[in-house]
The first five atom37 places (N, CA, C, CB, O) and aatype in JSON, in Angstrom:
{
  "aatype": [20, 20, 20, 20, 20, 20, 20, 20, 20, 20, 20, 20, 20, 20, 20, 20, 20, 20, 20, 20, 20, 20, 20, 20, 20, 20, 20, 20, 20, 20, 20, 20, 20, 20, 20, 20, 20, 20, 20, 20, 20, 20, 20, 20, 20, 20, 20, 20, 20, 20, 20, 20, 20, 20, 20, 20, 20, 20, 20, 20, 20, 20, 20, 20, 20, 20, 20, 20, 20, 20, 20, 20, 20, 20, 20, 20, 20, 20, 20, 20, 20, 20, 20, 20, 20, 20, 20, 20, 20, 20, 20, 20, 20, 20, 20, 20, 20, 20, 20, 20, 20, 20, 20, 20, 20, 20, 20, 20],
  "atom_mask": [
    [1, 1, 1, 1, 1],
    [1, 1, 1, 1, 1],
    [1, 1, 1, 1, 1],
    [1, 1, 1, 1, 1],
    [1, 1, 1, 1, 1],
    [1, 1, 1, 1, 1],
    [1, 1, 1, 1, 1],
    [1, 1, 1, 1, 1],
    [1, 1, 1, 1, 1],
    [1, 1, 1, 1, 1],
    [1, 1, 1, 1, 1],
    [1, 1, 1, 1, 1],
    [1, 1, 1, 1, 1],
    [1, 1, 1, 1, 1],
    [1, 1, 1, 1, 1],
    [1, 1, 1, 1, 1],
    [1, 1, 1, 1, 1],
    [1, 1, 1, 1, 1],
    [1, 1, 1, 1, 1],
    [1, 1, 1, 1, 1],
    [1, 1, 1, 1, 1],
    [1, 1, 1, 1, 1],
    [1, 1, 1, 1, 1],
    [1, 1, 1, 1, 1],
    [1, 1, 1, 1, 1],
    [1, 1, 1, 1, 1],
    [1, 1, 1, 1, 1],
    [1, 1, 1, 1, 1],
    [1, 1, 1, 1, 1],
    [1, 1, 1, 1, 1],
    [1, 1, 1, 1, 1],
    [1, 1, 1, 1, 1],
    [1, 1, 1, 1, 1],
    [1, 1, 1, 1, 1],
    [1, 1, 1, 1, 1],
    [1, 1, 1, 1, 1],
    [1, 1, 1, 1, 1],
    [1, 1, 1, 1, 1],
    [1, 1, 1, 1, 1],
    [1, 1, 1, 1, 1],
    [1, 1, 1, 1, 1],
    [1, 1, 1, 1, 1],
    [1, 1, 1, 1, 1],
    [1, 1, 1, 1, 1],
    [1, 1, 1, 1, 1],
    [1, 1, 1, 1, 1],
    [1, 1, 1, 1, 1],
    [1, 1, 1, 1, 1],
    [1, 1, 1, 1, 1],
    [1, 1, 1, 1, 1],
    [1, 1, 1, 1, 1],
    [1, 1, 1, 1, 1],
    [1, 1, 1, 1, 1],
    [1, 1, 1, 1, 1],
    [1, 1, 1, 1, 1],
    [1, 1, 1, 1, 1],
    [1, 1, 1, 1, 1],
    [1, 1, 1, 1, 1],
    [1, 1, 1, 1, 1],
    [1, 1, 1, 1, 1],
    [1, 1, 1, 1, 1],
    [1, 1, 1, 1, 1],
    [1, 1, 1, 1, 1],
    [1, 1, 1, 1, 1],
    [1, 1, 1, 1, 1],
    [1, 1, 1, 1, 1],
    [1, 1, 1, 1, 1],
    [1, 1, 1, 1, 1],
    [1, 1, 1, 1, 1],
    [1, 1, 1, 1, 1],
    [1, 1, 1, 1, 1],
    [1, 1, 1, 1, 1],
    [1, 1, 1, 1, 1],
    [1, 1, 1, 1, 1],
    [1, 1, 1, 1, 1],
    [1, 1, 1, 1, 1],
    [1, 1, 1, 1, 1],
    [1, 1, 1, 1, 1],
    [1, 1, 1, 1, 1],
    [1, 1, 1, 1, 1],
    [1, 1, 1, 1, 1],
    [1, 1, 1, 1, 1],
    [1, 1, 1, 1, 1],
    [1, 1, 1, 1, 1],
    [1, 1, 1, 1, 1],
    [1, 1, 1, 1, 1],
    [1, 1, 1, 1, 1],
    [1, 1, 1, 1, 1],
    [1, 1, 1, 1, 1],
    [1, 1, 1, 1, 1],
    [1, 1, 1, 1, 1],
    [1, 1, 1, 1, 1],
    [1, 1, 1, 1, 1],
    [1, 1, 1, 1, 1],
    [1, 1, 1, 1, 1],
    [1, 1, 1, 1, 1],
    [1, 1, 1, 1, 1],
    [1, 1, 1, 1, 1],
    [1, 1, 1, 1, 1],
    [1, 1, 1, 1, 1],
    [1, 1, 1, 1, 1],
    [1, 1, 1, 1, 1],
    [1, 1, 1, 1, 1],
    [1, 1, 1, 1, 1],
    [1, 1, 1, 1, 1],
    [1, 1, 1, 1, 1],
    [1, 1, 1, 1, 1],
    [1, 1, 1, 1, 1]
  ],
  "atom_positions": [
    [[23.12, 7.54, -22.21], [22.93, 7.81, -20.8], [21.56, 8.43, -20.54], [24.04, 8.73, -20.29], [21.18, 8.22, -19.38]],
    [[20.81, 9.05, -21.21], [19.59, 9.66, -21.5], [18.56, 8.75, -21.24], [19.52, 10.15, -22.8], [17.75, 8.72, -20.32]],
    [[18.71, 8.0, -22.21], [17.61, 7.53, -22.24], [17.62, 5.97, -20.8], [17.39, 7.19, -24.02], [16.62, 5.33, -20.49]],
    [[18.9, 5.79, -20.27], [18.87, 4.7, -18.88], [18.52, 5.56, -17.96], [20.32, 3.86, -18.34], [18.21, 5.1, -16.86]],
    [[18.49, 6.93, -18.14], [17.58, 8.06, -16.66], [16.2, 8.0, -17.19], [18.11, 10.2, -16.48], [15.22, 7.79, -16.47]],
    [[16.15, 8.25, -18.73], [14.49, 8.51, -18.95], [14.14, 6.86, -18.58], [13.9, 9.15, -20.92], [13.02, 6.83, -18.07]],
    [[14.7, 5.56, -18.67], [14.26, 3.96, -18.19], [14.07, 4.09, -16.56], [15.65, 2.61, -18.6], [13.06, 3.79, -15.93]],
    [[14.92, 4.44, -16.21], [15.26, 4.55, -14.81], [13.97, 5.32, -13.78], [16.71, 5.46, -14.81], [13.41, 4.82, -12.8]],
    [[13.7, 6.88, -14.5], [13.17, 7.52, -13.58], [11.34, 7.13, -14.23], [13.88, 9.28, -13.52], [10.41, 7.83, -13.82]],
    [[11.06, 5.92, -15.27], [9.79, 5.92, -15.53], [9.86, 4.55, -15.09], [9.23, 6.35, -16.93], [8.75, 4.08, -15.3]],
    [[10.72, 3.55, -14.5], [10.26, 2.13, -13.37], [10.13, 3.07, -12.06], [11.77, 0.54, -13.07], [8.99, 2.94, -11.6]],
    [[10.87, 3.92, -11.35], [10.41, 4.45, -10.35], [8.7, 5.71, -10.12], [11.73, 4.99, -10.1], [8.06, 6.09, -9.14]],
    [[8.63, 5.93, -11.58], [7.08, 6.26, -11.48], [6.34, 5.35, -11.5], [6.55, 7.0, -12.37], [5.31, 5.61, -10.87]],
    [[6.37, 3.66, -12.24], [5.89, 3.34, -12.31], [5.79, 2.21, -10.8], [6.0, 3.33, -13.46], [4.96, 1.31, -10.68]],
    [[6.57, 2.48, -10.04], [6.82, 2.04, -8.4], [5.69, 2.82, -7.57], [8.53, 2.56, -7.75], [5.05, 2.48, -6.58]],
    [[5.69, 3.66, -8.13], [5.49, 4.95, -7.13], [4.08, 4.56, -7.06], [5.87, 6.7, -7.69], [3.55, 4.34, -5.97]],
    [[3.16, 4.45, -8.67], [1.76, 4.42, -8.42], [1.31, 2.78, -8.59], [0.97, 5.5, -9.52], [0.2, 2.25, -8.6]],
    [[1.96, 2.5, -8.66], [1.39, 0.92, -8.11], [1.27, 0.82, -6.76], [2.36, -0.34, -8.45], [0.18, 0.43, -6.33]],
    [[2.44, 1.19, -5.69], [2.48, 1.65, -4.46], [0.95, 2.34, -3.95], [3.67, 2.64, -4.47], [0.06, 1.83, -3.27]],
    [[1.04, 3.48, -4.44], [-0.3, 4.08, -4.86], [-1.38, 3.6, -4.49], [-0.48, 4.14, -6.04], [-1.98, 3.44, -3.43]],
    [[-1.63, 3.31, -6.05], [-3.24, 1.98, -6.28], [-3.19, 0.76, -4.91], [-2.96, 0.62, -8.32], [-4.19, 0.66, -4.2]],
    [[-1.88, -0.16, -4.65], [-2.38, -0.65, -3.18], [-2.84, -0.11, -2.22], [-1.68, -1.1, -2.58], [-3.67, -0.63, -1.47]],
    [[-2.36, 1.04, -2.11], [-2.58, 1.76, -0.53], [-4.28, 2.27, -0.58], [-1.3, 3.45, -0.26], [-5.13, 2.19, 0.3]],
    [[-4.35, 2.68, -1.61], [-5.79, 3.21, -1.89], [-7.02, 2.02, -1.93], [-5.74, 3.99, -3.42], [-8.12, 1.95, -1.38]],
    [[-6.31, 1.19, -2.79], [-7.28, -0.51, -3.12], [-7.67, -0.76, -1.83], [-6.3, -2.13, -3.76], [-8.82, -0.93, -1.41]],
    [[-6.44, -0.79, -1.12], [-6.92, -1.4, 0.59], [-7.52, -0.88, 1.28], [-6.11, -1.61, 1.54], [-8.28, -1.4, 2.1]],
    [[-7.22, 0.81, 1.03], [-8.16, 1.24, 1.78], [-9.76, 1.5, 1.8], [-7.71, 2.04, 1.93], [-10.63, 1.66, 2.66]],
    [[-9.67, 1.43, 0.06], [-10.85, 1.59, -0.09], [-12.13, -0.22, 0.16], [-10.69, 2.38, -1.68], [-13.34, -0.41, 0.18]],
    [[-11.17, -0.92, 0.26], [-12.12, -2.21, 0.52], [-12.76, -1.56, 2.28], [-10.9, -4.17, 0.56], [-13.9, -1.38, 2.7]],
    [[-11.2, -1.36, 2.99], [-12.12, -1.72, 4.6], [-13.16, -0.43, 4.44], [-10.92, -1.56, 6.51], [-14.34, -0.47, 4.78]],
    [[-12.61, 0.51, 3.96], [-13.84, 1.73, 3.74], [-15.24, 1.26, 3.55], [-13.59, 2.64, 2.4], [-16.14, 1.59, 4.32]],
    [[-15.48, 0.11, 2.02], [-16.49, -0.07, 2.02], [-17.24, -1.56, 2.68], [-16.58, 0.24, 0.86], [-18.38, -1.97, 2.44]],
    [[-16.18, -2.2, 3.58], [-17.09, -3.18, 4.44], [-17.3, -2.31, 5.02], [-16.74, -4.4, 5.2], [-18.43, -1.89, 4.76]],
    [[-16.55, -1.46, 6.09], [-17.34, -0.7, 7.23], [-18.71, -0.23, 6.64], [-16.47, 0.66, 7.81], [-19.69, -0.83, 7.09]],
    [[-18.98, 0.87, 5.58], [-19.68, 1.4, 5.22], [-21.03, 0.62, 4.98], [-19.1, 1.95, 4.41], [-22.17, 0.97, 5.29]],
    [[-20.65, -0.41, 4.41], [-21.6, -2.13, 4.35], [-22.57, -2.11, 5.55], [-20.41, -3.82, 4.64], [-23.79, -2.25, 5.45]],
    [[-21.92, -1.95, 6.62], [-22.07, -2.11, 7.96], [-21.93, -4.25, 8.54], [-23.83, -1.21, 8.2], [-22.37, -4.96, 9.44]],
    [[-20.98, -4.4, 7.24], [-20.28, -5.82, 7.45], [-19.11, -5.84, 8.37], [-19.75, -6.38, 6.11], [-18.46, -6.85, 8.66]],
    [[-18.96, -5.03, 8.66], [-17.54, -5.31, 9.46], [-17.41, -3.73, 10.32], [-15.94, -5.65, 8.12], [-17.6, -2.68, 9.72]],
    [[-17.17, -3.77, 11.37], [-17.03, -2.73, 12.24], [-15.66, -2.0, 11.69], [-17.0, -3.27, 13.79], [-15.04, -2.51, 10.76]],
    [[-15.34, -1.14, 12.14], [-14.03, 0.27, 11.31], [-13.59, -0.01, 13.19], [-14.92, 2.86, 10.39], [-13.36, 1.0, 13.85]],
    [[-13.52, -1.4, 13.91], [-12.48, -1.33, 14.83], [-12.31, -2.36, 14.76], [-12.53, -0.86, 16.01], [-13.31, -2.94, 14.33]],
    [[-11.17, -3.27, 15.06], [-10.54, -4.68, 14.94], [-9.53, -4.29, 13.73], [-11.76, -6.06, 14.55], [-9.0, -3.18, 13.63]],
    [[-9.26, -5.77, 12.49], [-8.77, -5.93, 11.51], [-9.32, -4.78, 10.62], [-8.94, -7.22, 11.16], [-8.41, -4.16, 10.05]],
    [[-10.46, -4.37, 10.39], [-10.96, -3.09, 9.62], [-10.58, -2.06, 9.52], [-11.84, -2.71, 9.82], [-10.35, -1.55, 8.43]],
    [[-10.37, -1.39, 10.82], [-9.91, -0.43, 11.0], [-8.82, 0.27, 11.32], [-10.36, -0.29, 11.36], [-8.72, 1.47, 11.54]],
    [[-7.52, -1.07, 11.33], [-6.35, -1.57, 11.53], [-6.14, -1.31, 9.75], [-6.28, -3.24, 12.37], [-5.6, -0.22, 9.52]],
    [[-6.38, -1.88, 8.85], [-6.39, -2.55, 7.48], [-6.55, -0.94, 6.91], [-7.82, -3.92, 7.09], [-5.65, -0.53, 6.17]],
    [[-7.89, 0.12, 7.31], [-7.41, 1.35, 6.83], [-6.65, 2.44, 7.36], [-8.23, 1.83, 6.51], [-6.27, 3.44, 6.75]],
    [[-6.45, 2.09, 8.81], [-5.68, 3.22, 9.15], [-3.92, 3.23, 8.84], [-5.98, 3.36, 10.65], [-3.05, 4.09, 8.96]],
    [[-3.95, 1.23, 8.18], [-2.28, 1.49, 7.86], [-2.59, 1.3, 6.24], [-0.88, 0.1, 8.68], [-1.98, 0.42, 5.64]],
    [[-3.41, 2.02, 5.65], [-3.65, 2.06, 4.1], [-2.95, 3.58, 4.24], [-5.53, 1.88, 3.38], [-1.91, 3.97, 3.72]],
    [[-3.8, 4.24, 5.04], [-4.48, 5.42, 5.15], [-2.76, 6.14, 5.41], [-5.93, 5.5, 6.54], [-2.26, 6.88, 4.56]],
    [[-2.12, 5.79, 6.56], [-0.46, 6.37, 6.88], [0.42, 5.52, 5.59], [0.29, 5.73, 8.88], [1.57, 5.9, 5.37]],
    [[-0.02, 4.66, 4.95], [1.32, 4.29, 4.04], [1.12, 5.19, 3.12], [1.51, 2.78, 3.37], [2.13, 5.69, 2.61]],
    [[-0.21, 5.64, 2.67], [-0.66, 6.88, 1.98], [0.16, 8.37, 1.66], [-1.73, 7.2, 2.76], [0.89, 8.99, 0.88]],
    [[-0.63, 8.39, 3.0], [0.42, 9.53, 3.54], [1.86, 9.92, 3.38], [0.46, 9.42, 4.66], [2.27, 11.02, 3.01]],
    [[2.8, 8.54, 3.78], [3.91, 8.41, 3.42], [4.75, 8.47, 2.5], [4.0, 7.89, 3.6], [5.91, 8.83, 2.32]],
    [[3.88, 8.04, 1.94], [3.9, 7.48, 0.02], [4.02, 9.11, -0.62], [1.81, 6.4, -0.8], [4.65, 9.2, -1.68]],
    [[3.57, 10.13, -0.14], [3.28, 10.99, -0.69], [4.64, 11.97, -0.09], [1.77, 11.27, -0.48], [5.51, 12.7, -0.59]],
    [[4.29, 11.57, 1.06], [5.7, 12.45, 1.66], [7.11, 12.13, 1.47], [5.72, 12.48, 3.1], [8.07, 12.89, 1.63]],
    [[7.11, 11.31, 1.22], [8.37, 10.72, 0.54], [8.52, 11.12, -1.07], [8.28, 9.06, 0.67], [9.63, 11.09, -1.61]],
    [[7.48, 11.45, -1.67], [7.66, 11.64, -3.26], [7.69, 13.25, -3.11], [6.24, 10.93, -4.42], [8.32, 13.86, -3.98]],
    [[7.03, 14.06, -1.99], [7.13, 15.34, -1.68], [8.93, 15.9, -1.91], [6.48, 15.42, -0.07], [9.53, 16.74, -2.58]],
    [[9.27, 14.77, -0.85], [10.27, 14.94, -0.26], [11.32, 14.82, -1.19], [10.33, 14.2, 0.75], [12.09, 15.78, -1.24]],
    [[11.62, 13.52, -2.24], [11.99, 13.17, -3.57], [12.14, 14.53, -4.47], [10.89, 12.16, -4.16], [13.18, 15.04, -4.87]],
    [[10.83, 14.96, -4.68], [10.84, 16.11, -5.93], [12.04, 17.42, -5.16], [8.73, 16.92, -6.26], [12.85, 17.89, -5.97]],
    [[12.1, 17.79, -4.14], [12.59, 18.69, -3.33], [14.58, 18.33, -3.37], [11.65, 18.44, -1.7], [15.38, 19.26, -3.45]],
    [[14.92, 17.15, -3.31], [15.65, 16.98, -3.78], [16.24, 16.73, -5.03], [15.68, 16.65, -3.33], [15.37, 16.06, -5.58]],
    [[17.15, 16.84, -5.82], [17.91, 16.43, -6.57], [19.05, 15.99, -6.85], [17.85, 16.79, -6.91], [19.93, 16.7, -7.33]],
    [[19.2, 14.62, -6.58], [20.43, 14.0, -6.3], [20.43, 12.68, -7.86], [20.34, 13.23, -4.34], [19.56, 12.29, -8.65]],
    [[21.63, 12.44, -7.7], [21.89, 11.22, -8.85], [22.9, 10.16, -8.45], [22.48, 11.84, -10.27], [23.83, 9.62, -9.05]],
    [[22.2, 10.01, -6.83], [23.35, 9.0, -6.54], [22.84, 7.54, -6.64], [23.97, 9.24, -5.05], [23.55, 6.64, -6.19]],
    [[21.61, 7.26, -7.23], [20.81, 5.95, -7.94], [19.61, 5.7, -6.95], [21.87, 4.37, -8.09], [18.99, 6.49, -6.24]],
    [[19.49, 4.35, -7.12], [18.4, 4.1, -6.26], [19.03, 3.86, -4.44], [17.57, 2.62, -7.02], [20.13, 3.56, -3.96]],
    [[17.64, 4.16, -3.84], [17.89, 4.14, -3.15], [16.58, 2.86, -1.99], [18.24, 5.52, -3.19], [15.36, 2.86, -1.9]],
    [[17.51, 2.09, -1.43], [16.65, 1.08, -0.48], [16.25, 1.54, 0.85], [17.41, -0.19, -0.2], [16.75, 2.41, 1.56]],
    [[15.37, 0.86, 1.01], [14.2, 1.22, 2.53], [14.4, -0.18, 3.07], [12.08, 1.63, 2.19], [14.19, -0.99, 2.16]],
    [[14.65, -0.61, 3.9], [14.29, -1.91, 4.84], [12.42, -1.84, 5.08], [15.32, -1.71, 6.68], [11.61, -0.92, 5.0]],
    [[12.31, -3.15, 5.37], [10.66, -3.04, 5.76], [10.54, -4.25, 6.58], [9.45, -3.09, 4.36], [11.31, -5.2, 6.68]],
    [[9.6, -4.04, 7.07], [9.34, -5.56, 8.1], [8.39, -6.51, 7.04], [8.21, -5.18, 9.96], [7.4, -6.4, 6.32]],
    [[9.37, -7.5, 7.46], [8.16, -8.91, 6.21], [7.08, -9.26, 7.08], [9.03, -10.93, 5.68], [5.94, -9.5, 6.7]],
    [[7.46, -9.27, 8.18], [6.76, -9.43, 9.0], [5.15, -8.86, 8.87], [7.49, -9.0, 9.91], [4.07, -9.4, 8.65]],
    [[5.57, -7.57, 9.12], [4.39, -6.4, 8.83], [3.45, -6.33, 7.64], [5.02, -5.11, 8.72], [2.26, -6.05, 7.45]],
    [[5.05, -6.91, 6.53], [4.04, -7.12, 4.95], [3.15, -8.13, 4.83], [4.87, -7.44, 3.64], [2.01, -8.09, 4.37]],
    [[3.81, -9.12, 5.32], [2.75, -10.18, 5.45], [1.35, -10.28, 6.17], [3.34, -11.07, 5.93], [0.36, -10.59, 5.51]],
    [[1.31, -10.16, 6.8], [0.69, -9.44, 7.74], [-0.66, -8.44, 7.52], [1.7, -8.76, 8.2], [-1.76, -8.52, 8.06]],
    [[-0.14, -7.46, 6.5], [-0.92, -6.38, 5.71], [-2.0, -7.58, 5.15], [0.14, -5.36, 4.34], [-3.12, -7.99, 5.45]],
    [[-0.73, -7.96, 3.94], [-1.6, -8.72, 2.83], [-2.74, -9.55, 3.63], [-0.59, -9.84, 1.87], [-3.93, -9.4, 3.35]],
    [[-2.42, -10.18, 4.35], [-3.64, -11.33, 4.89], [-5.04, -10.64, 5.04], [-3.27, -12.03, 6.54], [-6.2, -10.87, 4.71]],
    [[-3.93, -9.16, 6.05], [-5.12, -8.73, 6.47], [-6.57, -8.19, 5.41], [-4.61, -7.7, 7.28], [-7.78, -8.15, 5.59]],
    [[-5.63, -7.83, 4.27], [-6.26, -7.33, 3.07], [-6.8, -8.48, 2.81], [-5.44, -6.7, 1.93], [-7.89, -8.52, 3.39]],
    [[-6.53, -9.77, 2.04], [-7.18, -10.68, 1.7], [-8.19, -11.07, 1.97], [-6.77, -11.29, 1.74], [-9.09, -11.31, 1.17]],
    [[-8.23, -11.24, 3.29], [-9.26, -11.73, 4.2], [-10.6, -10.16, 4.34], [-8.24, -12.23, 5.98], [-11.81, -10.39, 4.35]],
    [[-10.26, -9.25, 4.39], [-11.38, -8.4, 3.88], [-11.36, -8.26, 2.57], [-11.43, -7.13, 4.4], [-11.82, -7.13, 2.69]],
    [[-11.24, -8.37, 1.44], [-11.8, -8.83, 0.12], [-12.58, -9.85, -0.2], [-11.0, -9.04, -0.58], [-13.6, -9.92, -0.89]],
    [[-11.72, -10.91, 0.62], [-13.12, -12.3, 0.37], [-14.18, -12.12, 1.13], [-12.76, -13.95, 0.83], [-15.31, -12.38, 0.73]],
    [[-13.81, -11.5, 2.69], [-15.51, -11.17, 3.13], [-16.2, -10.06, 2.8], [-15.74, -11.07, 4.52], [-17.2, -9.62, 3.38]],
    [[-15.64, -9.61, 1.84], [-16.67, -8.48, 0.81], [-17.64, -9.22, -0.37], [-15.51, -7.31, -0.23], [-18.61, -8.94, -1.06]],
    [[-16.81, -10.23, -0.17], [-17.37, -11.6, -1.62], [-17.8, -12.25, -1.38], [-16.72, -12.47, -2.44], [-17.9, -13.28, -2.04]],
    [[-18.47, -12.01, 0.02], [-19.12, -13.41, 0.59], [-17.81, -14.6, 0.75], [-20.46, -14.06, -0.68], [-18.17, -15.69, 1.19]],
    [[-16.93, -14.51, 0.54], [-16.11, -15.78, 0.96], [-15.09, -15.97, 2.25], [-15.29, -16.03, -0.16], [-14.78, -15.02, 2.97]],
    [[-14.68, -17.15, 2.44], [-13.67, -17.23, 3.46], [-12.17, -17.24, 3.14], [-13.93, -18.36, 4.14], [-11.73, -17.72, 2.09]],
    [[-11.64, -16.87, 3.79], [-9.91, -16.64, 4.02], [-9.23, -17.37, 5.01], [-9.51, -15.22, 4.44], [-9.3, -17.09, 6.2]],
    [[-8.4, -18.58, 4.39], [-7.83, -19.11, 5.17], [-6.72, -19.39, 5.18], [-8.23, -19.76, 5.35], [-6.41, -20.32, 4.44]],
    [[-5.24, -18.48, 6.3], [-4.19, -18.71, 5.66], [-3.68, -20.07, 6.48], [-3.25, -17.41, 5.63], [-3.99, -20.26, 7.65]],
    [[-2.6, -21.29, 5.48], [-2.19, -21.95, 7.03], [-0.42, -21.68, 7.44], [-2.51, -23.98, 6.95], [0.55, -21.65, 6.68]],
    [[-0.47, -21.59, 8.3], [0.83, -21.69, 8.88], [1.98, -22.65, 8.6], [0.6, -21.84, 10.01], [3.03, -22.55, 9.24]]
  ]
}
């Protein structure tokens, strides 16, 4: 039983900072087009870090919030909009390739 909590609670660290590294990755791209002075920090840019920037946040307050408790009633699920995820990603994509000089084209 030990060691399916020590399996258990090191896939949810390892959730936690992958979670992490996206929120930061993304943010740090629109950070550095703006900074480029390739892309303005209003439109998709500044959209792209300010929801890096609150999933961040979240991300943290929720693991705040996690350590503060101690419960063992397993995992636990979040609903999310696919919508929204999808959405993210493009938006991310599409400022990575125009950091690369390239184009982004999703089709419908």
């Amino acid at each position: 039983m030990a060691n399916q909590h020590a399996l258990e609670e090191g896939e949810r660290m390892g959730s936690f900072t992958h979670e992490l590294r996206n929120f930061l990755h993304t943010a740090n791209l629109a950070f550095f087009a703006a900074k480029a002075g390739n892309l303005p920090l209003f439109g998709a840019t500044g959209a792209v870090l300010e929801r890096s920037l609150v999933g961040l946040g979240k991300l943290i307050d929720h693991s705040i919030e996690d350590a503060r408790t101690t419960s063992d009633d397993g995992a636990k699920w979040k609903l999310f909009s696919l919508s929204d995820f999808i959405n993210e990603t493009k938006h991310a994509a599409s400022l990575a390739a125009q950091l690369r000089g390239c184009g982004f084209v999703i089709s419908i």
